[in-house]
N, C-alpha and C positions, 0 to 999 in steps of 0.2 A: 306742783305735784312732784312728788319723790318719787312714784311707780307706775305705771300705765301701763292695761293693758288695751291691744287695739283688735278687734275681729280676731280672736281668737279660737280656734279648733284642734279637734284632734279624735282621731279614732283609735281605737283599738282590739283587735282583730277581728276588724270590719263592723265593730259597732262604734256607733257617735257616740261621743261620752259628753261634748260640749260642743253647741257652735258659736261665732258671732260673738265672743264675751269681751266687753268692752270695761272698765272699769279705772277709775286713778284714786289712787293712794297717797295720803299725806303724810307729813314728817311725823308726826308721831300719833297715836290712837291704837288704840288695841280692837283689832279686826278678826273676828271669828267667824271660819268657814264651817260651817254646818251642814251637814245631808246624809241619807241611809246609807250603808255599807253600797257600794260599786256605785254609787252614783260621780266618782271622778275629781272626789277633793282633793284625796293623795295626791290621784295624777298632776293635778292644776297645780298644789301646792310642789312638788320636785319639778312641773314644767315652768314656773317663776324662779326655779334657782338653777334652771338650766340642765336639769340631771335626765330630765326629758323632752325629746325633739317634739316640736310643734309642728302641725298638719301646717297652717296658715296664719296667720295675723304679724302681730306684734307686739314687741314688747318693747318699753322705754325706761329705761333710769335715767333720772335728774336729766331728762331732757334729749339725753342717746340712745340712740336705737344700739336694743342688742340683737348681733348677727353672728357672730362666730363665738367659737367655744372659747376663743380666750377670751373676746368681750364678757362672755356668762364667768371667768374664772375672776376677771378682775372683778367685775360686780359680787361673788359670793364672797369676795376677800372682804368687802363694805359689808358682811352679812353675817348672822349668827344662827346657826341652825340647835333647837331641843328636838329630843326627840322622845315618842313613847316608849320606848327599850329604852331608856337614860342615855344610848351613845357614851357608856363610861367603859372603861376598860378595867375588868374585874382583878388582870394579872400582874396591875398600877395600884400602887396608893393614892391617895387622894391629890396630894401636893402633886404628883406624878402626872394626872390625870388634866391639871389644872394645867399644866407646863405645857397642853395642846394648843393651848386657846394663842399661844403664841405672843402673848402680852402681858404686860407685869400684874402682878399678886394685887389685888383690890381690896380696899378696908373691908370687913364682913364680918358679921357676929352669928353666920348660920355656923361653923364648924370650929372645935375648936382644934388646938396645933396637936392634940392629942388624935382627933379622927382624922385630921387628914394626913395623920402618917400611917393610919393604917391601912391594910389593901381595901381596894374597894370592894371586893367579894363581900367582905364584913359586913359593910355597912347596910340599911337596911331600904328598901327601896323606895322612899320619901327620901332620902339623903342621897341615894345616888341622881333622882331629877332636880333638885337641890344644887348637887356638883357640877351637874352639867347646863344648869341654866348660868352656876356662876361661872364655868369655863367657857361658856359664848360670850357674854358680858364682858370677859376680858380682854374680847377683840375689838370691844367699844362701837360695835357695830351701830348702822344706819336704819338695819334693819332685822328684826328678829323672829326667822322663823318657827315655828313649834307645831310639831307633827303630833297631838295629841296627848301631851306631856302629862295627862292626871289620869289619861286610859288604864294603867296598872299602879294607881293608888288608891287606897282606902278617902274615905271623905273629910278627913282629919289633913291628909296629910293634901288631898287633892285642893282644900284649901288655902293651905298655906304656901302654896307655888301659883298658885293661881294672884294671890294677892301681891306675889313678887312681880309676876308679868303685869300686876295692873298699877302697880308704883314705876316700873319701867317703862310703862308706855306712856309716861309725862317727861320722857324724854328721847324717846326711838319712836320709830314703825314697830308695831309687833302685829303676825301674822299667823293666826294659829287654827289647826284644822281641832275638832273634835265633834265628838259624839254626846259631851252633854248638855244636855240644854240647859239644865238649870244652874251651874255654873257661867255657862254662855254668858244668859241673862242678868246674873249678879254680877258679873265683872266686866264686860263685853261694852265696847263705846258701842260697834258696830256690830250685826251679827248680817252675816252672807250665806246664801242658801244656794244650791245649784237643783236647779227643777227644770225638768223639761228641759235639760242641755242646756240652760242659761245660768245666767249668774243671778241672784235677785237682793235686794236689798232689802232686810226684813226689820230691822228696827239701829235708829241712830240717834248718837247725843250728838250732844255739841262737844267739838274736840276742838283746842286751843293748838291752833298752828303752829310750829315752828318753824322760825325762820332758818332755811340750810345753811348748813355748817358744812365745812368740808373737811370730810374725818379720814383720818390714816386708813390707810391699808395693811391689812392684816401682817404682822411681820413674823417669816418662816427664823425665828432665833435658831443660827446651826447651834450652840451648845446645847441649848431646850432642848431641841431635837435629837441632838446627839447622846444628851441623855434617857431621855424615853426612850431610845433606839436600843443603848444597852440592858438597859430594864429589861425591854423586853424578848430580848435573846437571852438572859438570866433567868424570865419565869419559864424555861424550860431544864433548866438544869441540869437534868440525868441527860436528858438527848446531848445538850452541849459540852457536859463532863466525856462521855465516850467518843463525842465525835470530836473531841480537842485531845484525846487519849491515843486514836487512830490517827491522827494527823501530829501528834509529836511522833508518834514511833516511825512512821513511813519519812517521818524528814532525818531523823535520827539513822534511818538505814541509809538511808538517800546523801545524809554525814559522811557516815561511816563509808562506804564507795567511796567517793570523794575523795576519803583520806585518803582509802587505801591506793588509790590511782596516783595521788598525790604523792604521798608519803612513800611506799615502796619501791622504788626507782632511788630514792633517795638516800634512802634506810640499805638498800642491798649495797649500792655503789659506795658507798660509807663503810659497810663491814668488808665489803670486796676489797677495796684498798686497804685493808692492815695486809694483807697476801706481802710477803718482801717483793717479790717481782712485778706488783699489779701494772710496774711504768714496762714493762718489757714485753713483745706482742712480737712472736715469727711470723716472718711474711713469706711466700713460698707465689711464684709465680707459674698459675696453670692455666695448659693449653689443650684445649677443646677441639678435636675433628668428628665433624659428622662422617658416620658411614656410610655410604653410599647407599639408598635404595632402601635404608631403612631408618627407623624414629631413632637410634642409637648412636654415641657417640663415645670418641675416645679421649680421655686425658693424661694428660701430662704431663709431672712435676719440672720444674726447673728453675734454679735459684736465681732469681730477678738482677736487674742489671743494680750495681750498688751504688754508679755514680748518677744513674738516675733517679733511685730513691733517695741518695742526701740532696740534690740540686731538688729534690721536689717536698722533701719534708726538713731543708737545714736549720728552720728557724725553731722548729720545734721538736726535732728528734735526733739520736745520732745512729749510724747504722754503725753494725758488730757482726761480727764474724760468729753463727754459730757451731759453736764445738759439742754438742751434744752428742753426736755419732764419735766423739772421741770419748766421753763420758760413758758412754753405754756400756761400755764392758768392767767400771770400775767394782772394786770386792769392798764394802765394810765389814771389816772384825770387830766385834762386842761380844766380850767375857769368852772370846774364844770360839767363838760360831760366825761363820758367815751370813750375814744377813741383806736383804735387798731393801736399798732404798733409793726414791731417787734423789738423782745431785744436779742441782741447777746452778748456772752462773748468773749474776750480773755485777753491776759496779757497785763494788765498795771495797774498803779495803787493800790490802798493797802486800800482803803476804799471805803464801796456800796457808799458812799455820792457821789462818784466821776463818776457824773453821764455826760457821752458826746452824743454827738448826730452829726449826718449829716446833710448837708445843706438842705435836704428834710422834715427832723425831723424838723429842727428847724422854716423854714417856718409855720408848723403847730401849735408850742408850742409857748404858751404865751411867754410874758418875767418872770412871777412869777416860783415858785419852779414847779419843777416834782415831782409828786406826781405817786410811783407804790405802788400796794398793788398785793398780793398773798397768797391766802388761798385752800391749797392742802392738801387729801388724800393720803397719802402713805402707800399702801397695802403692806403688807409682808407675806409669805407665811410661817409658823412654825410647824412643824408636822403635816403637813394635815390643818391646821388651816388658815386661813387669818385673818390677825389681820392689824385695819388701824388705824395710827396714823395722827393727824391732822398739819399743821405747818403752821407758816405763816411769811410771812415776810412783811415789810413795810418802805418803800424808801421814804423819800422828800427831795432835794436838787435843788439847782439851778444849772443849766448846766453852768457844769466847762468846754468842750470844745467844738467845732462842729469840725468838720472834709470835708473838702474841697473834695467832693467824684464826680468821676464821675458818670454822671448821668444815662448813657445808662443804661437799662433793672435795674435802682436803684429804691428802694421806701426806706420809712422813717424808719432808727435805731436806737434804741435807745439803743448804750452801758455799760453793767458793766463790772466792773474791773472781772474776772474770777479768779484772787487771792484772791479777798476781797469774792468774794459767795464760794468761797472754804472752805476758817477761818468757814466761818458762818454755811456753813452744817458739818464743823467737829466739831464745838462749839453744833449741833442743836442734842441734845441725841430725840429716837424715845423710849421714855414713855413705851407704850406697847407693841412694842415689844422686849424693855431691857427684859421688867418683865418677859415676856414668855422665853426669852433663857436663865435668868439669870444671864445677863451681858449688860452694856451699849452698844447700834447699836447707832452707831452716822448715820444720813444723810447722810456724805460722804461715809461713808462705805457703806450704802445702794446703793447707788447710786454702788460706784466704784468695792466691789466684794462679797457682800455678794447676792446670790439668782443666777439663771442663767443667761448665755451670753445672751439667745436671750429674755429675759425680758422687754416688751414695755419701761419699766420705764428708761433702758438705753440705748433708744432712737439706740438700736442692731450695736452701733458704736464707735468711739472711734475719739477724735482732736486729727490733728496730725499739733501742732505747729512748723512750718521751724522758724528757727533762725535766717538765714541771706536772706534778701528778693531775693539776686540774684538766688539762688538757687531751688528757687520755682517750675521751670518748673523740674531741677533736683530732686528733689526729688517725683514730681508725677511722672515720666518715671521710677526712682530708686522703687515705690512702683510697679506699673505696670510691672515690672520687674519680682518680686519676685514671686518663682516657690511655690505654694500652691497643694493641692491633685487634684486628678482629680476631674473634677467639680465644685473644689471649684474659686473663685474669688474674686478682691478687684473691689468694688466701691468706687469712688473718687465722693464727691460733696464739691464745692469749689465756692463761689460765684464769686471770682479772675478769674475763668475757663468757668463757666456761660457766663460771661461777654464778654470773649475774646474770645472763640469758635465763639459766636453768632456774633459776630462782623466780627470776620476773613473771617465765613461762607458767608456774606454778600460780603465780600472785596474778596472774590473768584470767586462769580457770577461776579461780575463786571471784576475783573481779566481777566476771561474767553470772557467775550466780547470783554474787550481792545486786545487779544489776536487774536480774528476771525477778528480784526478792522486792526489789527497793521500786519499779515498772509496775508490778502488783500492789503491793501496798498504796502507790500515789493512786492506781486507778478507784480502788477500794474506800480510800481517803476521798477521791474527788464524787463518788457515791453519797458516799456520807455526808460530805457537807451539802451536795444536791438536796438529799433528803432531809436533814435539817434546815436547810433555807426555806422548802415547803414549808414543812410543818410549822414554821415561823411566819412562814405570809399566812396560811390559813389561821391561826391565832391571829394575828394583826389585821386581817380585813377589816375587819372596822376602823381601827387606829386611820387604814390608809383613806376609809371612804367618809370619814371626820375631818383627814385632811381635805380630801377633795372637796367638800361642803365649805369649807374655808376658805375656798379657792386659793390652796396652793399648788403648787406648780408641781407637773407629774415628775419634772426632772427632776425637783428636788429630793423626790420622796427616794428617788436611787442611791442617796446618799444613806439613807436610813439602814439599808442594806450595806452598802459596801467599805461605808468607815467604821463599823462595830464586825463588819466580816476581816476587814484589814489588820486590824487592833487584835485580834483572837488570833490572826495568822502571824504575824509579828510575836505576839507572845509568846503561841506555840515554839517558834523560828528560836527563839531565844532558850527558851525551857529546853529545848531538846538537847541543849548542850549538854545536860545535865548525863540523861541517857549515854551522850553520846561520848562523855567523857568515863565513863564506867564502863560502857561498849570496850573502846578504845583498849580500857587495862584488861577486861577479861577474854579478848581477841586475842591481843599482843602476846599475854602469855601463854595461850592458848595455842598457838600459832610457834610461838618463840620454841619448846618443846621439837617442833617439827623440823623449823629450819635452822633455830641456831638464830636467829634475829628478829628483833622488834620492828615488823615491818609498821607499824604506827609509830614510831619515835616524832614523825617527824608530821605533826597532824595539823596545825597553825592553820587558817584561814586569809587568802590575802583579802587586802579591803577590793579589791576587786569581785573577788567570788561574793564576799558579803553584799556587796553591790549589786553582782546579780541574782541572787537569794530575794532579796528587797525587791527588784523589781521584777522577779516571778511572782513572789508573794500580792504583790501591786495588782501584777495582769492576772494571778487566778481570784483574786478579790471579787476585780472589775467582770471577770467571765461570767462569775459563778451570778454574781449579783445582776446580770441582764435580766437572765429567767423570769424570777419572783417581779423585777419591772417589767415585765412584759404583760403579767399577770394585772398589774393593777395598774398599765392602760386599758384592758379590758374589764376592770371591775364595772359593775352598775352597782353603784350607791344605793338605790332605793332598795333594790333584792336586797343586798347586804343587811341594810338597816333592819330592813323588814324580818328578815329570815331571823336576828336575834332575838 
């Protein structure tokens, strides 16, 4: 015997439907269960394929008892279930449909290549029980269930499916419940009646045995699958068009961030260095006292020690004397008006003539020479005495070069060389107060160590020239660094840092928006594909409760969900560049107007970030896609069927 059943029962809610039903099934014959509405053949028929638990008895295939739900999965994978709803899927084509059964394409002269490309909505309902007896058949099952297969046929068409189950039953088990008799009777080896809560046997031929054959198990084809899977995330179209519409744009914003976090650090510190000066940063050493008895304190200034700052920055910076507070009182004449600008030093160059200027400078200055003049008091303090020596100096040259500067937060420079005013204040002897110490004071020496550290006149700081530009932001962190007394501390003022702080600060606000923009939209987004996953499992219930009748594996059905959700995420991931490269240029310029730079110049992806793109993409696939699996461990098959 291929089937056995042993003392069988089962109620339900609280009435007997069957007790005691003993019965064995042979390898092949066409056996019809017969009896009035509620008398328990459904039931019987879903409790032989496992879809309903059993009060008591048993049941046996080919000799094993079945007892657990995988026992019942591996036996409906030996199994073919028709059913009265057809079990087709209206929003598949036919080939589509067939690609369930999970096993290759079988000769057949019911359809031809022309219907079974089309949907099956089309076709008319003798051809969709037609489809679906051919998509069981092609699992080559042991056994073939049929839950009433010619209930919603006409008598034309209820015959010719009926003749197919009675040619297949000279090679399977076939198992079929229905309500007509006279069908029954004209094709029927056996016909089974349930009365009185038993099983009974009401009329039998003789059925030529077969001997068992031991037939494959049903195989889950992932590409089959994976194609039906896309199919049917496609027969919704408009839901999947706007929820792949919202989920480029949120990743597209989510880009665009990115860049910009990326990119603008980059983009600023790039235009901050064309600054002539961006390698030169004052350092100014302050000293902090708390006041006594309250939250307040007092500072400091005072120009840091210099042999400690070269022994602490020698590899990478050189330290210079700054003259600024000698500078401060310089005149520029142009076309005969005095004008303010300021004048900064650093190294280049080897004569005052070699006078440069910025593009803000040079807007304002003639094409004739530059003309500076400078006439200062330099106090010196000598035994109690102050004594002032007068100096002057006096520039006219024509601007040797400008300097292509960014402009944010710029106004007009006028550069000298800081070598060439070096020569000149160690060239520039201080007269009276030689004569008072009895030894030539050059300028420079005034300046660089003669009198104290916190002296206005040396301006209580000290250049700290970096040598190679890359190194810039290293060596303010390497100063900031450096452990001093307590209380005491380095100020850093750096026009190169001015520039790019104020800027970044800016590129942070905005950051922080694209951020609450790009937080909303992914939640908005993660909605959406929520809801479209629904609305895809509830379309698919049957697809999933056909699988199950097939006895395939629930886990597998989690793929159906999450490689065609992964495949749509990927896509999108990709498309969005599209956006986001058009983003990019009407931001940029948008933006550039403001500051004066393309904070997106610099927007490239490393494969890193791609990488983790990918494997977000991966985990919110696999997230999104538990849900709907959760659902169809809870499906009941028979509702489903039934309900269509």
């Amino acid at each position: 015997m291929l089937l056995k059943l042993d003392n069988i029962e089962k109620s339900f809610s609280e009435k007997l439907l069957f007790e005691k039903i003993s019965y064995e099934f042979p390898h092949t014959g066409f056996f019809i269960l017969l009896g009035p509405s509620g008398c328990g053949k459904t039931t019987l028929f879903y409790l032989l394929l496992g879809l309903e638990q059993k009060d008591k008895g048993h049941i046996y295939y080919k000799g094993k008892e079945l007892i657990t739900a995988e026992d019942f999965r591996i036996f409906r994978s030996h199994c073919g279930v028709v059913f009265q709803e057809y079990g087709v899927l209206n929003y598949l084509s036919g080939e589509e449909n067939l690609l369930l059964g999970g096993g290759n394409f079988l000769p057949q002269k019911l359809f031809s290549k022309k219907k079974l490309k089309m949907k099956t909505g089309n076709l008319s309902g003798g051809e969709k029980q037609r489809l679906s007896i051919l998509r069981s058949l092609q699992q080559d099952p042991d056994i073939l269930f049929c839950d009433e297969p010619t209930g919603a046929l006409d008598e034309k068409n209820g015959n010719i499916v009926m003749k197919m189950l009675k040619e297949e039953s000279q090679k399977r088990l076939i198992i079929m419940v229905s309500h007509n008799l006279s069908l029954a009777e004209k094709y029927g080896d056996v016909l089974l009646k349930i009365d009185e809560k038993h099983l009974l046997e009401t009329r039998k031929n003789r059925i030529l045995e077969k001997s068992s054959i031991e037939k494959r198990q049903t195989e889950f084809h992932f590409l089959k699958s994976l194609f039906v899977s896309f199919s049917s995330f496609s027969a919704e179209k408009i839901k999947l068009f706007f929820t792949l519409f919202a989920f480029v744009l949120s990743l597209t914003s989510v880009f665009l961030m990115i860049s910009l976090k990326n990119s603008a650090p980059i983009a600023i510190q790039s235009e901050a260095r064309t600054i002539a000066d961006c390698k030169r940063m004052k350092v100014t050493e302050i000293e902090k006292k708390s006041i006594e008895g309250t939250h307040f304190s007092l500072s400091k200034m005072q120009r840091p020690s210099k042999d400690f700052l070269s022994s602490e920055l020698n590899d990478f910076a050189n330290i210079k004397v700054n003259f600024d507070s000698f500078l401060s009182d310089a005149i520029i004449e142009n076309n005969g008006k005095n004008q303010k600008f300021l004048i900064k030093t650093f190294p280049y160059g080897s004569t005052l003539n070699d006078i440069r200027v910025n593009t803000l400078a040079k807007d304002i200055l003639s094409e004739s020479d530059v003309s500076i003049t400078l006439h200062k008091k330099i106090e010196t303090i000598i035994a109690d005495k102050t004594i002032y020596d007068e100096v002057n100096l006096s520039i006219e040259a024509p601007i040797s070069y400008v300097y292509e500067e960014f402009d944010f937060l710029n106004f007009p420079v006028i550069y000298l060389s800081s070598d060439a005013l070096e020569e000149f204040m160690n060239e520039t002897i201080l007269k009276k107060a030689s004569e008072s110490l009895g030894r030539n004071l050059s300028l420079y020496e005034r300046y660089d160590t003669y009198g104290i550290e916190d002296d206005p006149l040396k301006s209580y700081s000290y250049y700290v020239d970096v040598k190679e530009q890359k190194n810039i932001e290293k060596v303010k962190e390497k100063i900031v660094s450096i452990t001093l007394d307590q209380g005491h501390s380095y100020d850093i003022e750096s026009r190169y840092f001015i520039v790019t702080e104020a800027l970044l600060s800016s590129t942070q606000l905005l950051e922080m928006v694209m951020q609450i923009f790009s937080l909303l939209s992914l939640l908005i987004t993660f909605f959406l594909l929520h809801l479209f996953l629904m609305s895809n499992y509830q379309l698919r219930k049957k697809e999933f409760a056909l699988y199950l009748t097939m006895g395939i594996k629930k886990e597998r059905m989690f793929f159906s969900f999450f490689f065609p959700m992964l495949f749509f995420s990927i896509l999108a991931f990709f498309v969005s560049f599209v956006p986001f490269e058009i983003g990019t240029k009407i931001l940029g310029k948008q933006l550039f107007s403001y500051f004066g730079c393309n904070i997106f110049a610099y927007t490239s992806f490393s494969n890193e970030e791609i990488f983790f793109f990918l494997c977000f993409l991966s985990f919110l696939s696999f997230f999104l896609s538990l849900y709907p699996f959760r659902q169809i461990q809870k499906l009941k098959v028979g509702e489903v069927i039934r309900s269509e």
